[in-house]
N, C-alpha and C positions, 0 to 999 in steps of 0.2 A: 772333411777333406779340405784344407787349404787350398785347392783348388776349386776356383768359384763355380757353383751349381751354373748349365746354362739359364740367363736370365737375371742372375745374381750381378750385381756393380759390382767391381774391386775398388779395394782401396787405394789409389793412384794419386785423387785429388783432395788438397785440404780440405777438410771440414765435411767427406764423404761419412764417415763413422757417425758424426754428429747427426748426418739425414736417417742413416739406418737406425740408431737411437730413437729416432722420433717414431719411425716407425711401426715403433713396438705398439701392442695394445695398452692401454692403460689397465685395464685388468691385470694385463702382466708385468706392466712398471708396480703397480702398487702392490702385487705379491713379489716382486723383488726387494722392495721399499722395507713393507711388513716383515721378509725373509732375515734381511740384513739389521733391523731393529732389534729381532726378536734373539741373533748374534751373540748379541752384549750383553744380554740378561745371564744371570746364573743358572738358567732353568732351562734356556735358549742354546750355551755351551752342551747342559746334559743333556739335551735332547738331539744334540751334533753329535757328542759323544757318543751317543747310542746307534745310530745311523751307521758312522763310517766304521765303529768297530773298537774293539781294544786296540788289537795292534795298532790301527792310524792314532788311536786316541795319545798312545804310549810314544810314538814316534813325535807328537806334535810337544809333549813334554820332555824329553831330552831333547830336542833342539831348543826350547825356550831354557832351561837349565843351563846348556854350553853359550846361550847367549848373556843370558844374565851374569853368568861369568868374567864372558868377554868384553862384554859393553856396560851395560846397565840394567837394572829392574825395567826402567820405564819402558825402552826400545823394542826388549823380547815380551811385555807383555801386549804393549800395540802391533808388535808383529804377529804375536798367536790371536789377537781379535783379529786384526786384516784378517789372515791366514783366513777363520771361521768365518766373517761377514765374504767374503767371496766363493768361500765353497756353498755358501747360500744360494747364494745368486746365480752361481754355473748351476748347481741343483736345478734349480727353478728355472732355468731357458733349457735345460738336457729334460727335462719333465714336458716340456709346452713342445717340445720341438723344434726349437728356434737352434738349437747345436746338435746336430745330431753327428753318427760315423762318418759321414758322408763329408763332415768337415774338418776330421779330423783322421782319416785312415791313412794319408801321405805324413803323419808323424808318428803312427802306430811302428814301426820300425825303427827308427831311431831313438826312442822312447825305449822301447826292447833292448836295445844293444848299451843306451845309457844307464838302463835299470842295473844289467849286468855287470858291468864295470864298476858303479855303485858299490854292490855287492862284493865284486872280485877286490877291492877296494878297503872294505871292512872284514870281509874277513882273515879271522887268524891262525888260516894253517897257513903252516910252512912255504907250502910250493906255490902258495898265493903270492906272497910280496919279499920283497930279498932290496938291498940298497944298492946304490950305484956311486960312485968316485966322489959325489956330493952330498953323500950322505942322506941324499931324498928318495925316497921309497917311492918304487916301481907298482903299477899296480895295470894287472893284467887283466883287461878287457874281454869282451868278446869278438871282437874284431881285430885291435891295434893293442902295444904295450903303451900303457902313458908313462913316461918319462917321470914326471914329476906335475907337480898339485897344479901348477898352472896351465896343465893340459886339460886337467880336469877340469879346471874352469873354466876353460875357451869350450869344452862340453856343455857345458852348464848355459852361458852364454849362447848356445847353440839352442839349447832348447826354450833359454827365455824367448830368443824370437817368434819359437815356433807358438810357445804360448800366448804369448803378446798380440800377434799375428791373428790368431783363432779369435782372442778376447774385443781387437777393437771394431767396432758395430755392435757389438750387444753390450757394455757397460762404458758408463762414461768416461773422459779423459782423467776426470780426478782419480779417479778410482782404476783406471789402465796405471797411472802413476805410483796407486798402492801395490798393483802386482808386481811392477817393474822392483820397485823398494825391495821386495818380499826376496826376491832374487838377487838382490844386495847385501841382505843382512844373511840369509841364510845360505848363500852361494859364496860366500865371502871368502877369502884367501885363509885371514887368519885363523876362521872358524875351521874350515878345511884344514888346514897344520895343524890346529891342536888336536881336532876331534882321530884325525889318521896318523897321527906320529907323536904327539906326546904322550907317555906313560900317566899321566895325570886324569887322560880322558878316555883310559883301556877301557874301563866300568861300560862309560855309555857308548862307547864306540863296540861293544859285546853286544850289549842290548839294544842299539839302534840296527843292529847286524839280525840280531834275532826276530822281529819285530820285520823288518822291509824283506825278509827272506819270505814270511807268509803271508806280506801286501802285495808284493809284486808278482808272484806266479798266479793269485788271484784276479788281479787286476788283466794278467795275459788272456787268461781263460773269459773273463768276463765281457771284453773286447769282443771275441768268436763268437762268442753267443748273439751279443749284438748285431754284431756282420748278419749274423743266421735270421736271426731276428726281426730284420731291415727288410728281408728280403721280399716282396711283395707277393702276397695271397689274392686267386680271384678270390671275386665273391659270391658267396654259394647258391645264391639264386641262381639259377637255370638259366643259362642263355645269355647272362649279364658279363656284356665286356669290361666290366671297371674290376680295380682291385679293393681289397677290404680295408677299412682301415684300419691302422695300427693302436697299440698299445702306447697313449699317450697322458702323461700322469697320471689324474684316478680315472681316466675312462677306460675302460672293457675291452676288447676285441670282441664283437658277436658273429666274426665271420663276415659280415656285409661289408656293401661299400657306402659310400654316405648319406645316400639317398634310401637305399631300403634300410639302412638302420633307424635311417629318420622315420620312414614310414611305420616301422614295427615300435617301435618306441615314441609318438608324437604325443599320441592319446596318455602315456602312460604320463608324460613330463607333463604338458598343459593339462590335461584332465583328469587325474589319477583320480579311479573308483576305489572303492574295500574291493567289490567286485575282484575287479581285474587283480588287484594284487594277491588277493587270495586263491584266485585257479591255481590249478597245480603247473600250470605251466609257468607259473612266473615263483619259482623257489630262490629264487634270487632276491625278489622283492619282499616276499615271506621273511625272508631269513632276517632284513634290517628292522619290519616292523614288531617281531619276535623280541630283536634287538631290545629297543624301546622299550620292548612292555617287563621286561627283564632290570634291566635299568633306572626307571622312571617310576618303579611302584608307588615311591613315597606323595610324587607330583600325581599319579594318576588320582590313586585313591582321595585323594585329595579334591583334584577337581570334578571326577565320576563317581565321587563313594557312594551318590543316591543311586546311582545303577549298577556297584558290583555288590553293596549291600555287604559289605565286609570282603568277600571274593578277593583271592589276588589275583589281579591281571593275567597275570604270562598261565593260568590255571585254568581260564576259559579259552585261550588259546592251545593245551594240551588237549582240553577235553573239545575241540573242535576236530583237533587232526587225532584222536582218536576215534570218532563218527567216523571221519572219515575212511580210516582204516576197515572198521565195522563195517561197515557197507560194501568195502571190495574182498572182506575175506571170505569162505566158503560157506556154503549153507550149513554145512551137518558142524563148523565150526562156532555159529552163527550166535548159539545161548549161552557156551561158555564164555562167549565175550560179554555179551550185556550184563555179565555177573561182576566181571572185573568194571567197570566201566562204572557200573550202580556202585561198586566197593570203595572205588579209585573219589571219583567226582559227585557222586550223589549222597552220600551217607554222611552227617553233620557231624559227625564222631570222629571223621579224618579233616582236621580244621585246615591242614596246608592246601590240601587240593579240592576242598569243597566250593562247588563255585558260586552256591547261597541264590538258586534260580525258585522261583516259584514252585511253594510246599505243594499248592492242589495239581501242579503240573506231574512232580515228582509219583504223589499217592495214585494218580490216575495212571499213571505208567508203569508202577507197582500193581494196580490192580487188575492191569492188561494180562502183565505176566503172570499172573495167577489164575486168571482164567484161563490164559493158555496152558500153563501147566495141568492145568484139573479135567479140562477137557479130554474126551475119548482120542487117544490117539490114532485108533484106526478106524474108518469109517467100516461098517457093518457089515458093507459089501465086498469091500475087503480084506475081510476077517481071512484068517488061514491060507490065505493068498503067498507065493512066494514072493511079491511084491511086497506084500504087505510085512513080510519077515526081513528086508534090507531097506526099506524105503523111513527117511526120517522124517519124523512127524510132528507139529506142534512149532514149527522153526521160528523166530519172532521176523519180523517183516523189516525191510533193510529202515522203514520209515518211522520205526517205535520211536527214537529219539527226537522227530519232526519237530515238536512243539519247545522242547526244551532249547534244541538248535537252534529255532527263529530267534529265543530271550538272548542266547547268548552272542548270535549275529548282530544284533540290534544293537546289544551294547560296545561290540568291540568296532563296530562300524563308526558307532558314536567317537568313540577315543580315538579312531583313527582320523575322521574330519575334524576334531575340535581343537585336536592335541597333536598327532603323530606328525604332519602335515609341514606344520610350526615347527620339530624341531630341527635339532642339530644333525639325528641321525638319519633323517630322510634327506636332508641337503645331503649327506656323503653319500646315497641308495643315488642319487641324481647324478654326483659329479661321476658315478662308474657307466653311467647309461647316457647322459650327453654328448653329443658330438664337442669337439674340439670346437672354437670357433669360427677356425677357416672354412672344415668341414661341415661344420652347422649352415654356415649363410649357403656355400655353397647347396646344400641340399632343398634347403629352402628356396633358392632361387629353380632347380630342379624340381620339386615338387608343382611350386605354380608353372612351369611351361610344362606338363601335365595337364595341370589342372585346363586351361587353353586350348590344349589339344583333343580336352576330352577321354585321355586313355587312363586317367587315374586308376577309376573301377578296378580297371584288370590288374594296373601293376598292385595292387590291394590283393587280389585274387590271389596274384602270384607269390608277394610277400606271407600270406600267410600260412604258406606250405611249407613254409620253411621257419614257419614260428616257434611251435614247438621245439625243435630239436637247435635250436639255438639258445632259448631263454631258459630250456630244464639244466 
């Protein structure tokens, strides 16, 4: 919203924009930095390209085509990089929070009724556009008829400001003067005449029509969602006046508000055990170190191969959360599992999932089961018993796999301290469970007047009732 948050400066006096600039994080200058770098590269476009979509992609090349026409190679190709290093950078302040609806919902309507006329504009049915005594094609709106192209442009003009407007305090003046431009070249009179009334530009004046017909009712709907989206959640602790926080670049929403998220997740960020990430309550966490182990077999085996002994990784991980299963399914289901299980992970003759754990552990757990098999299924006294005719016998114990479990704990705990920790895909398991940094200090400053007070304890007590059903 263009109109300033209470508490927010306006821009009234020189060199206000300049202070709000400064104000940014450096974290988030240097991901605008890095954003708009990575723009220019050829890898850096397709990775834009994929983002915003075909159709924007397609819209961004017929307007550099009608310019290259009109002006030059050079102009429309620094105009479609601007174009790209700036949707970086909105990207990356609409991610952080630093733009959010709130500062843009007083141009969401004018934006609607420009998008239309746009459209009313290109397209080519009949009862769309018709000429007037000048020969200049009418083009009807949703609101007003525009007369002729330079109506359109005093539109156009109309929404630079609003953009302009929005943009200065979050990027610099050089670069407020690349948006302005952008709105120069591609707003342009002459671009506007050829692209809607000369027969030379029907081709891309068809396809720029087809193409903004499924960016822009997208972009309406996407808005709503936003609005809906903004809209502030308590937070699910019990009794807690604050609201949750929001969905802010790669961080999470867990329902909390900054301080009990901090609290439920403090241990995990500074301390992170195998432990903890391996409970079942944190399937989230699970899911990245999975990641890794999936990923990185070539690096692991590499730097663990004396402890998987040939083993692939993500295969003593299968054969963990199959334990696990085994031990919550039913009793009388109990032996048909350890057969799969011995079949799947223990037998050396299935090389993919053999997890290569210690033979005398294997043959001693073979020879459990064979005792139990041979032994008298019904005790003596219960012979001819109607108990003794439904009651199943012989069931192996949830704990048969104990020994085997501990090797394969051990080792995967290993790779998870040595290696998993270090890389790349636990920094992204991080950026989803971090507070923001407003809301991080924030919390942390909230945590120690707590800690002061003495009532930490409980709000611990409290937090953790609400653990579970947050992190599963």
């Amino acid at each position: 919203n263009m109109q300033a948050p209470k508490g927010t400066a306006t821009h009234t006096m020189e060199g206000d924009e300049t202070h709000q600039k400064k104000n940014q994080s450096i974290m988030l200058r240097a991901k605008k930095f890095i954003a708009s770098q990575t723009s220019k590269t050829k890898y850096g476009k397709k990775l834009i390209n994929t983002f915003i979509g075909e159709e924007s992609e397609n819209v961004v090349k017929i307007l550099t085509k009608i310019v290259t026409k009109l002006k030059d190679e050079k102009t429309a190709t620094e105009a479609r990089d601007n174009l790209y290093r700036l949707a970086t950078k909105f990207n990356i302040l609409i991610e952080e929070k630093q733009l959010t609806w709130e500062h843009t919902a007083h141009t969401e309507s004018p934006l609607n009724n420009f998008a239309i006329q746009i459209l009313s504009a290109l397209s080519t049915q009949k009862n769309d556009t018709k000429r007037d005594n000048d020969e200049k094609q009418v083009f009807i709106g949703s609101l007003i008829r525009l007369p002729n192209i330079k109506v359109l442009r005093s539109n156009i003009e109309r929404i630079r400001v609003m953009i302009v407007e929005i943009a200065r305090g979050h990027i610099t003046d050089k670069n407020l003067k690349v948006l302005d431009d952008l709105f120069d070249i591609y707003g342009d009179e002459e671009v506007l005449d050829s692209l809607l009334i000369k027969p030379e530009y029907e081709e891309h004046k068809k396809n720029l029509y087809n193409n903004l017909s499924v960016i822009l009712p997208e972009q309406t709907q996407t808005l709503k969602k936003l609005r809906d989206l903004a809209k502030p959640i308590p937070c699910r602790v019990p009794g807690c006046p604050c609201f949750a926080v929001s969905h802010q670049g790669q961080f999470l929403p867990s329902g909390l508000c900054a301080f009990h998220h901090f609290m439920l997740f403090k241990d995990v960020i500074e301390k992170p055990q195998f432990k903890k990430y391996m409970s079942t309550g944190m399937s989230s966490a699970r899911s990245y170190y999975y990641q890794y182990l999936c990923a990185n077999e070539k690096e692991i085996k590499a730097k663990h191969g004396d402890l998987l002994n040939g083993a692939r990784p993500v295969s003593l991980f299968h054969f963990f959360r199959a334990i696990e299963g085994y031990k919550e399914i039913e009793r009388r289901h109990r032996r048909k599992k350890v057969d799969v299980i011995i079949s799947k992970y223990l037998r050396a003759k299935n090389t993919t999932n053999f997890i290569h754990v210690d033979g005398n552990k294997i043959e001693a757990l073979l020879k459990m089961l064979k005792d139990l098999d041979d032994a008298d299924p019904v005790d003596a006294k219960l012979a001819g018993t109607r108990y003794a005719e439904k009651a199943i016998f012989n069931v192996p114990s949830k704990e048969l796999f104990d020994d085997i479990e501990k090797q394969v704990w051990k080792t995967m705990e290993a790779i998870f301290d040595q290696s998993y920790l270090k890389s790349g895909v636990h920094r992204l398991y991080l950026a989803t469970i971090k507070l923001p940094p407003y809301h991080w200090k924030k919390a942390e400053q909230t945590y120690k007047e707590k800690v002061e007070q003495g009532v930490l304890e409980k709000e611990t007590q409290v937090t953790s009732k609400v653990k579970m059903h947050v992190t599963n």
